[in-house]
Jmol script that loads the backbone (N, CA, C; Angstrom):
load data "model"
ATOM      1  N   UNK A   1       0.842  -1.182   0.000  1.00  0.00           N
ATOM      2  CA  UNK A   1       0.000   0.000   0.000  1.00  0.00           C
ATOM      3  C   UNK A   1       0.885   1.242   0.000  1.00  0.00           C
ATOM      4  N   UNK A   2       0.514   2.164  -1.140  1.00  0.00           N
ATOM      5  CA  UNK A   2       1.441   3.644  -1.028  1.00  0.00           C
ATOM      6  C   UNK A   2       1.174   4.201   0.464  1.00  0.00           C
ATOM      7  N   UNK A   3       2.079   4.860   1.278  1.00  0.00           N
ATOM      8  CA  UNK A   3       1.523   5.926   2.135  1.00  0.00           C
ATOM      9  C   UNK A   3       0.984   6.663   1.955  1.00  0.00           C
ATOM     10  N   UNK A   4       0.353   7.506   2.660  1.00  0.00           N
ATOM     11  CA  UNK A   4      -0.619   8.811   2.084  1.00  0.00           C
ATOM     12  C   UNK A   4       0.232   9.887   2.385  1.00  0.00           C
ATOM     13  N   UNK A   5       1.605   9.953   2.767  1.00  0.00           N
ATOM     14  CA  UNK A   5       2.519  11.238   2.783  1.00  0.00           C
ATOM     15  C   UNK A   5       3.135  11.090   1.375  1.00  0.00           C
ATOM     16  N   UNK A   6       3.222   9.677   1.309  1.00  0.00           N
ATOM     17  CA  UNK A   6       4.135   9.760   0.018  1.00  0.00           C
ATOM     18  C   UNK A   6       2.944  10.132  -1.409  1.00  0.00           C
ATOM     19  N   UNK A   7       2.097  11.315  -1.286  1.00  0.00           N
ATOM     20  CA  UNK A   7       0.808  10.992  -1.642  1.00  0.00           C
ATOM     21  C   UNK A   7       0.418  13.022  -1.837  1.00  0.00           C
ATOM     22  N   UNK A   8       0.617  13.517  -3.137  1.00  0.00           N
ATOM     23  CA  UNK A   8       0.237  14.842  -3.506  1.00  0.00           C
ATOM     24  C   UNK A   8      -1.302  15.010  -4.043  1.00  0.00           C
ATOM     25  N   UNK A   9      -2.308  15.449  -3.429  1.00  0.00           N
ATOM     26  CA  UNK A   9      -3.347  16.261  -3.995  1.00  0.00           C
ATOM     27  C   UNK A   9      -3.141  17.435  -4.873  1.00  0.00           C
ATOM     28  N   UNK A  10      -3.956  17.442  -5.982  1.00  0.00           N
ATOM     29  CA  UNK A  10      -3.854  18.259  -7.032  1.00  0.00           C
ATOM     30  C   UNK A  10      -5.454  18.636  -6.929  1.00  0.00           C
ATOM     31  N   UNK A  11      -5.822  20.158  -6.648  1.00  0.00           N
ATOM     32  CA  UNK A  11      -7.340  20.559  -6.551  1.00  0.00           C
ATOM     33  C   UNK A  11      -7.329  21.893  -7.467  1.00  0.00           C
ATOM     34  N   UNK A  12      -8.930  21.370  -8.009  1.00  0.00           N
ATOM     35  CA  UNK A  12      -8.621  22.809  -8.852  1.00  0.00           C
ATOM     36  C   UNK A  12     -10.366  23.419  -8.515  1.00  0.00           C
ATOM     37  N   UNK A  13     -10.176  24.750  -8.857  1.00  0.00           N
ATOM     38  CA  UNK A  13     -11.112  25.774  -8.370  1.00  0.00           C
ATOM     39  C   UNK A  13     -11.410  26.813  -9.333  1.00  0.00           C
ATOM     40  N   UNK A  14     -12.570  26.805  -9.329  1.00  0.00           N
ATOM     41  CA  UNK A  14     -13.362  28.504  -9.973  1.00  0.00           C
ATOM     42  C   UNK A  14     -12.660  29.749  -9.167  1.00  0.00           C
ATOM     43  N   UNK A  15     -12.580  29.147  -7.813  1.00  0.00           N
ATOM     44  CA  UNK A  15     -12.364  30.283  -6.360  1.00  0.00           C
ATOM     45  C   UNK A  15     -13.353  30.946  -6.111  1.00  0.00           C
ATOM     46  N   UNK A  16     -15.109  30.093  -6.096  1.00  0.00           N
ATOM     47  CA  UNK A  16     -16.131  30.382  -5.192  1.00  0.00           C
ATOM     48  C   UNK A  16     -16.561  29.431  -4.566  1.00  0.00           C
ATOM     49  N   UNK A  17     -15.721  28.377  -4.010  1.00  0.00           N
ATOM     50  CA  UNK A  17     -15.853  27.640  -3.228  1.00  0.00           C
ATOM     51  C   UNK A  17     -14.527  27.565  -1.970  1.00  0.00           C
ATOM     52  N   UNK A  18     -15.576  27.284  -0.489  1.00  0.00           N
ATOM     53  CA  UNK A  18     -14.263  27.569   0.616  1.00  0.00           C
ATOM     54  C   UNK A  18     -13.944  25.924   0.378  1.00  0.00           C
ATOM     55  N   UNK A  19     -12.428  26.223   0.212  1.00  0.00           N
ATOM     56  CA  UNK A  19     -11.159  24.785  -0.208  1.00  0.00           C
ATOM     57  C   UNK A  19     -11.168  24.276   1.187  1.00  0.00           C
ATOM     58  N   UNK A  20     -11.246  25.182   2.733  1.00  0.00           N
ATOM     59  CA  UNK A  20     -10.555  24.374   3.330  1.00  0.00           C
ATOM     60  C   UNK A  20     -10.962  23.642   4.234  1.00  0.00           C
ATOM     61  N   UNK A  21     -12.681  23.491   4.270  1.00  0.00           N
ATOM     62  CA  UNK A  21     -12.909  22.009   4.307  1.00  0.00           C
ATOM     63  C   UNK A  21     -12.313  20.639   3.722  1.00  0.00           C
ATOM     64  N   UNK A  22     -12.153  20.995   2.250  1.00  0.00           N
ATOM     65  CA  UNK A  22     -11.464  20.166   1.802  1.00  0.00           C
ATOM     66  C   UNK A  22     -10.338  19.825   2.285  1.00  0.00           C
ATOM     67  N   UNK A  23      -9.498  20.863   2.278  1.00  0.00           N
ATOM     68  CA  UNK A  23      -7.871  20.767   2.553  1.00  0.00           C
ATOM     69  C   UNK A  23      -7.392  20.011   4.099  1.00  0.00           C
ATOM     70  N   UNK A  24      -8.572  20.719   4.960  1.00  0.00           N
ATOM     71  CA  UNK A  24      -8.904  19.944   6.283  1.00  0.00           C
ATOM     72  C   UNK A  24      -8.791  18.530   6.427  1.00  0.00           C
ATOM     73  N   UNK A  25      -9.596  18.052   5.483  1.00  0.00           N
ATOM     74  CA  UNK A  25     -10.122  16.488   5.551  1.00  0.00           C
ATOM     75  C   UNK A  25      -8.388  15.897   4.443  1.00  0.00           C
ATOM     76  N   UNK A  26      -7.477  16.564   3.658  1.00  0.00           N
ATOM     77  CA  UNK A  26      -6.947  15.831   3.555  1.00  0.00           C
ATOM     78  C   UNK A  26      -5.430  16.038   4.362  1.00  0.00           C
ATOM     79  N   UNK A  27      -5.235  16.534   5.416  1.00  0.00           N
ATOM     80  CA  UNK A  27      -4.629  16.776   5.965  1.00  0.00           C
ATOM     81  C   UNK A  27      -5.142  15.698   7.340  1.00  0.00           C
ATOM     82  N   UNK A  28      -5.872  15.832   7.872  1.00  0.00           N
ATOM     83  CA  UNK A  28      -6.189  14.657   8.523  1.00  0.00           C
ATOM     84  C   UNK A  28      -6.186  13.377   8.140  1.00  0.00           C
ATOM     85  N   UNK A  29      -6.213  13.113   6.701  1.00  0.00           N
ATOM     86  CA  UNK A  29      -5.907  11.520   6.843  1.00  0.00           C
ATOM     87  C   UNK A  29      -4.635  11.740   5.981  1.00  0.00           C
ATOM     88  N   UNK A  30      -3.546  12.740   6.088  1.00  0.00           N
ATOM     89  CA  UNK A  30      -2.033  12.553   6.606  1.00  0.00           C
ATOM     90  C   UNK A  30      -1.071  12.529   4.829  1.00  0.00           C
ATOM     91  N   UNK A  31      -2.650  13.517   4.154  1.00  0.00           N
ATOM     92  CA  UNK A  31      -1.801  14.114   2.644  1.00  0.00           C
ATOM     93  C   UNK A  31      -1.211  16.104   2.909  1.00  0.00           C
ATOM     94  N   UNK A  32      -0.225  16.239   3.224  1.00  0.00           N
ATOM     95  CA  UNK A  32       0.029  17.131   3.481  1.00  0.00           C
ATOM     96  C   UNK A  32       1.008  17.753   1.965  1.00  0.00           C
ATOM     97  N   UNK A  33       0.877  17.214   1.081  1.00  0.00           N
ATOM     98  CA  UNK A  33       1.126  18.175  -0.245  1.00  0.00           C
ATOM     99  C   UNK A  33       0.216  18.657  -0.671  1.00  0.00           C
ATOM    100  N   UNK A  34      -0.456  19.824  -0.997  1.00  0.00           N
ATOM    101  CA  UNK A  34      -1.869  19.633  -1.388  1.00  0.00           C
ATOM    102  C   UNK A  34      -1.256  21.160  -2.542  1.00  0.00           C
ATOM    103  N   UNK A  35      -1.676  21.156  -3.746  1.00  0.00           N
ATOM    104  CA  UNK A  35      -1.248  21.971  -4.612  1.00  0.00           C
ATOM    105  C   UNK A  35      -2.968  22.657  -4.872  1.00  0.00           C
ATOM    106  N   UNK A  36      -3.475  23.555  -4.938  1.00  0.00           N
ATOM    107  CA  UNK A  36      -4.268  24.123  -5.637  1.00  0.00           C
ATOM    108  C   UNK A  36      -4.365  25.258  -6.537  1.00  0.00           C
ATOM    109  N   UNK A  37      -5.367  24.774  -8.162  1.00  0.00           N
ATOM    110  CA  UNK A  37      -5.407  25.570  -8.976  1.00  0.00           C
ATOM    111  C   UNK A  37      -6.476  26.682  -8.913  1.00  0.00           C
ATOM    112  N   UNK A  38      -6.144  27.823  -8.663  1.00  0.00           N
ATOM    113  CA  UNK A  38      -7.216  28.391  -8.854  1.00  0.00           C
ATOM    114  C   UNK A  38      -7.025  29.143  -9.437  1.00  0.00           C
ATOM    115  N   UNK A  39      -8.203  28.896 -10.446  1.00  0.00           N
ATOM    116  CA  UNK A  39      -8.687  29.712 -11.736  1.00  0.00           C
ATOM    117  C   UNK A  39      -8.890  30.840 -12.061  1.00  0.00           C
ATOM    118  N   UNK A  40      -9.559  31.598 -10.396  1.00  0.00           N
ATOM    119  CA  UNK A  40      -9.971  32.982 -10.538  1.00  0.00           C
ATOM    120  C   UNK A  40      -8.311  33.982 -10.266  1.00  0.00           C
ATOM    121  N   UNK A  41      -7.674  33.085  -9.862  1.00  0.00           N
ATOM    122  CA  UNK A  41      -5.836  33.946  -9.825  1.00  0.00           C
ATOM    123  C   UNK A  41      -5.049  33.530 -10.614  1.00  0.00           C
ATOM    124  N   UNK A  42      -5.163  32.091 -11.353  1.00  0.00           N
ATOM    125  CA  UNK A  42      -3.863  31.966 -11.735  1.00  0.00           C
ATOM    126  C   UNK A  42      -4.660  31.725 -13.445  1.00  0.00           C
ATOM    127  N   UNK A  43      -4.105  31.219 -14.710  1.00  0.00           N
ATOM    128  CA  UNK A  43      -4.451  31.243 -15.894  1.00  0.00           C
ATOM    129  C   UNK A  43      -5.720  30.466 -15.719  1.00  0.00           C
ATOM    130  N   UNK A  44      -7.266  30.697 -16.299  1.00  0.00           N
ATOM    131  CA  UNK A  44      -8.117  29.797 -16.351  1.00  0.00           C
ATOM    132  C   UNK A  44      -8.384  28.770 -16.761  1.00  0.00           C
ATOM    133  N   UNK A  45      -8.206  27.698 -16.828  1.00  0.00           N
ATOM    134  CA  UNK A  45      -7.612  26.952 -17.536  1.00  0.00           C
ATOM    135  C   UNK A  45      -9.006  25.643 -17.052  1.00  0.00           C
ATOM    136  N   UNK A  46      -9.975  25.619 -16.573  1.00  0.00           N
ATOM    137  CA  UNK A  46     -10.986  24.957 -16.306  1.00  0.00           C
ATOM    138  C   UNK A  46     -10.397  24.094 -15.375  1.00  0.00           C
ATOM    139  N   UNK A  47     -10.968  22.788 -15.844  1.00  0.00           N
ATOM    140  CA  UNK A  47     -10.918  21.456 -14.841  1.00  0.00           C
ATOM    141  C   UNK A  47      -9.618  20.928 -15.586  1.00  0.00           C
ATOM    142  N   UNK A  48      -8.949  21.700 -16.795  1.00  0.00           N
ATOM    143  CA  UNK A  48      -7.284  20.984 -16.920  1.00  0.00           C
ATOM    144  C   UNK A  48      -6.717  21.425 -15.868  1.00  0.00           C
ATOM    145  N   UNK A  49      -6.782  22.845 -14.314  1.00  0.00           N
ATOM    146  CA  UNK A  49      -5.943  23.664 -13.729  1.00  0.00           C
ATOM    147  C   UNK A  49      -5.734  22.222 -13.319  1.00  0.00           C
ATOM    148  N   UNK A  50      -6.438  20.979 -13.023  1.00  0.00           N
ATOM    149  CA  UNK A  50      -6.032  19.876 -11.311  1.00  0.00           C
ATOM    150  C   UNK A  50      -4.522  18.935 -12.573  1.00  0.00           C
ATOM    151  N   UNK A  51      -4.831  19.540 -13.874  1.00  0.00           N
ATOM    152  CA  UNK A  51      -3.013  18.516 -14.533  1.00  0.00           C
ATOM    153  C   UNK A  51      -2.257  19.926 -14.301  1.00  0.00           C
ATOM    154  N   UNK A  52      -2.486  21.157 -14.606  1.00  0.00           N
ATOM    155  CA  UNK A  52      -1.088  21.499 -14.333  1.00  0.00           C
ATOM    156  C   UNK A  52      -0.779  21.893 -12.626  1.00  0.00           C
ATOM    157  N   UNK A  53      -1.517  21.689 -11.966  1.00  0.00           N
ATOM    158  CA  UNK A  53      -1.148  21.943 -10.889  1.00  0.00           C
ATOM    159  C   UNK A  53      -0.271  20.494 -10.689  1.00  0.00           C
ATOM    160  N   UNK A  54      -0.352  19.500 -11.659  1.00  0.00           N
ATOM    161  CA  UNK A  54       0.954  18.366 -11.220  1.00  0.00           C
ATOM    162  C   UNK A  54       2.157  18.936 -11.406  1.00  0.00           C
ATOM    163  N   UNK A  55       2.140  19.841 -11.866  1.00  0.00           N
ATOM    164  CA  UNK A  55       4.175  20.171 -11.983  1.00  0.00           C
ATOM    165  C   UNK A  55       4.242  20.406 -11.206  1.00  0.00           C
ATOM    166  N   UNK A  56       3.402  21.070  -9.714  1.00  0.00           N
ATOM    167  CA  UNK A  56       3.968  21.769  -8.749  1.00  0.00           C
ATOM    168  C   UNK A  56       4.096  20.465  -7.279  1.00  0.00           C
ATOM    169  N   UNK A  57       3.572  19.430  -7.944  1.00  0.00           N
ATOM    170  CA  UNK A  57       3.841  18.657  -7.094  1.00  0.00           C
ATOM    171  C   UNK A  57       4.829  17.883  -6.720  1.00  0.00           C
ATOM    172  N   UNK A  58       4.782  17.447  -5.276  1.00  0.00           N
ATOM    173  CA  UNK A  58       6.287  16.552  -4.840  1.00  0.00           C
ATOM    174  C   UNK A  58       6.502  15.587  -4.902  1.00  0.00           C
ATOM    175  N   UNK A  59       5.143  14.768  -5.020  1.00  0.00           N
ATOM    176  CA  UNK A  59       4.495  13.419  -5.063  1.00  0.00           C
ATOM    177  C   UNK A  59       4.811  12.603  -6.156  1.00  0.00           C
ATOM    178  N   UNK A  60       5.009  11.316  -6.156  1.00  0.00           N
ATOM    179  CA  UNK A  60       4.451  10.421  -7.830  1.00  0.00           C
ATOM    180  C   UNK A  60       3.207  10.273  -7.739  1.00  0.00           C
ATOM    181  N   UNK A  61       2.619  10.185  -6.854  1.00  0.00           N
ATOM    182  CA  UNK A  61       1.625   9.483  -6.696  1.00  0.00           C
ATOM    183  C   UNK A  61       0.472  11.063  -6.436  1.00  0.00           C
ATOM    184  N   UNK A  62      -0.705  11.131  -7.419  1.00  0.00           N
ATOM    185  CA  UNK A  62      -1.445  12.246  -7.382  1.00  0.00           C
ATOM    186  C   UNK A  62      -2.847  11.353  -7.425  1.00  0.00           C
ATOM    187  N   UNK A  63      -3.284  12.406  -6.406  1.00  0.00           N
ATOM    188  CA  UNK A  63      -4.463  12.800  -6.448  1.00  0.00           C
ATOM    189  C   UNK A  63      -5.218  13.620  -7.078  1.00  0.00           C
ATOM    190  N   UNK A  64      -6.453  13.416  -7.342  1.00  0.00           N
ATOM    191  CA  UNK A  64      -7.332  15.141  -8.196  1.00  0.00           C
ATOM    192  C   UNK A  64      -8.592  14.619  -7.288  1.00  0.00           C
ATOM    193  N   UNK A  65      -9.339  15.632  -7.285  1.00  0.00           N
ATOM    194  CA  UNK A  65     -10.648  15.959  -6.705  1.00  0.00           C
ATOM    195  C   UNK A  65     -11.469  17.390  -6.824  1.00  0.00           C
ATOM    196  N   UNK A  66     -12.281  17.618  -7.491  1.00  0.00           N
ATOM    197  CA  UNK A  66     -13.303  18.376  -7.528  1.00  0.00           C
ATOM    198  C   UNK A  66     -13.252  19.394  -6.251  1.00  0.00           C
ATOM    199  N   UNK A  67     -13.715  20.853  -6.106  1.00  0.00           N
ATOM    200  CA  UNK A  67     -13.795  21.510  -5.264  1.00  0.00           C
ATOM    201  C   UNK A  67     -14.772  21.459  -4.672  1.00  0.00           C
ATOM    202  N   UNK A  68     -15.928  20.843  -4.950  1.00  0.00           N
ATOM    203  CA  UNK A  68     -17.148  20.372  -4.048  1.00  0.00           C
ATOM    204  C   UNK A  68     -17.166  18.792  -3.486  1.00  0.00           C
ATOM    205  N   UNK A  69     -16.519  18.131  -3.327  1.00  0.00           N
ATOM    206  CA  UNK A  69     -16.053  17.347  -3.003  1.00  0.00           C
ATOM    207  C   UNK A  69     -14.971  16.373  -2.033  1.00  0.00           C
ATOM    208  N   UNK A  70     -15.922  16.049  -0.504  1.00  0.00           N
ATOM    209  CA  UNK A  70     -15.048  15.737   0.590  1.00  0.00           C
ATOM    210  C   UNK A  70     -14.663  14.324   0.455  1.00  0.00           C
ATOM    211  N   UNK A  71     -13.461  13.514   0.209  1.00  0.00           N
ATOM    212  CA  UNK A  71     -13.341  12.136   0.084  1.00  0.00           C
ATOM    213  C   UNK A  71     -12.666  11.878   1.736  1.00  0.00           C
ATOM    214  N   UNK A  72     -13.633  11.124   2.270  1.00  0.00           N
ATOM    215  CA  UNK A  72     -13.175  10.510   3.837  1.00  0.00           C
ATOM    216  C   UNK A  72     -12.058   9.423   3.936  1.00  0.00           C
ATOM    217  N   UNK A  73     -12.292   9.004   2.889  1.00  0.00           N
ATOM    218  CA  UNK A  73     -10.673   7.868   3.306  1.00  0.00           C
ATOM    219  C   UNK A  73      -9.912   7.297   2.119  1.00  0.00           C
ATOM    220  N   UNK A  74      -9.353   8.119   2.001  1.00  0.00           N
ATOM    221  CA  UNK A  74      -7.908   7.802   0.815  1.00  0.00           C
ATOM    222  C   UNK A  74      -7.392   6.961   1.195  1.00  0.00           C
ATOM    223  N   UNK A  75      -7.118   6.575   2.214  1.00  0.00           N
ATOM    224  CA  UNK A  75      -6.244   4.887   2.698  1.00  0.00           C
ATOM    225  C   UNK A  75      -7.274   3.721   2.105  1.00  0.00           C
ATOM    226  N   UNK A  76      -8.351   3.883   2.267  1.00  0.00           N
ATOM    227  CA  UNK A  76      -8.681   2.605   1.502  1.00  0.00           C
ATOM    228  C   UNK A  76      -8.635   2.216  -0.794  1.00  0.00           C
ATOM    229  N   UNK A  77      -8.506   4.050  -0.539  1.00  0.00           N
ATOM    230  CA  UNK A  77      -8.555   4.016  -2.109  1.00  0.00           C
ATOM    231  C   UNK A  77      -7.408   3.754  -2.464  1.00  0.00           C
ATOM    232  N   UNK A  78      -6.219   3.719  -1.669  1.00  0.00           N
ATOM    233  CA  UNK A  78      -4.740   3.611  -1.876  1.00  0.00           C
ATOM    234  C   UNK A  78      -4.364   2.405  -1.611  1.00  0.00           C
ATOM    235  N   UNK A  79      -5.433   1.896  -0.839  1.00  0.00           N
ATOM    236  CA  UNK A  79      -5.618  -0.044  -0.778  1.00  0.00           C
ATOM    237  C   UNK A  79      -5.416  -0.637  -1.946  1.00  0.00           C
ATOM    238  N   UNK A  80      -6.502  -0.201  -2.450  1.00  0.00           N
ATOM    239  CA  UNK A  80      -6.998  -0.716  -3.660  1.00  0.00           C
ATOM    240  C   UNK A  80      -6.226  -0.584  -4.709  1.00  0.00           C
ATOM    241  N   UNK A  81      -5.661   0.946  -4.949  1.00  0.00           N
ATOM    242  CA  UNK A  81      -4.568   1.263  -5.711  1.00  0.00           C
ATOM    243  C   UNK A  81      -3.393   0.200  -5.919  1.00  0.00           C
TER     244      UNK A  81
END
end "model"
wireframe off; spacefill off
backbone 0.3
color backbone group
C-alpha cells in the first residue's frame, strides 16, 4: 500500500468555493502536499488547472478531486490502488 505522505493532492477551483474544508479532511488523513489551482488567480484553464497543478507537485503518486467534493478515506482508495 502507497503511504498517504508519500501521496500529492492536485485541486482545482473557480475560487467560489471555501477549499478548506477540503484541505482539512486531507490533511487529517495525513496528505500534506496539497497543490491548488485556482482559476480565478492563476491562468483559467478549467478542470485541466487539477493537470497542471501536477508540476507543482512533490508526489508520484497524485491525487485530483473536484472543489465540491469531501473524500473521507484515501487509505482505503490507496488499498486498492
Amino acid at each position: 500500500m502507497i503511504a498517504v505522505d508519500k501521496v500529492s493532492a492536485c485541486l482545482v477551483t473557480r475560487g467560489d468555493c471555501d477549499m478548506q474544508p477540503i484541505i482539512d479532511s486531507l490533511i487529517s488523513q495525513g496528505i500534506l502536499d496539497i497543490v491548488i489551482w485556482d482559476n480565478s488567480i492563476r491562468e483559467d484553464m478549467g478542470i485541466y488547472g487539477r493537470y497542471a497543478a501536477i508540476a507543482e507537485a512533490k508526489n508520484k503518486v497524485i491525487i485530483t478531486q473536484d472543489d465540491d467534493v469531501i473524500v473521507s478515506d484515501y487509505k482505503a482508495i490507496l488499498k486498492a490502488y
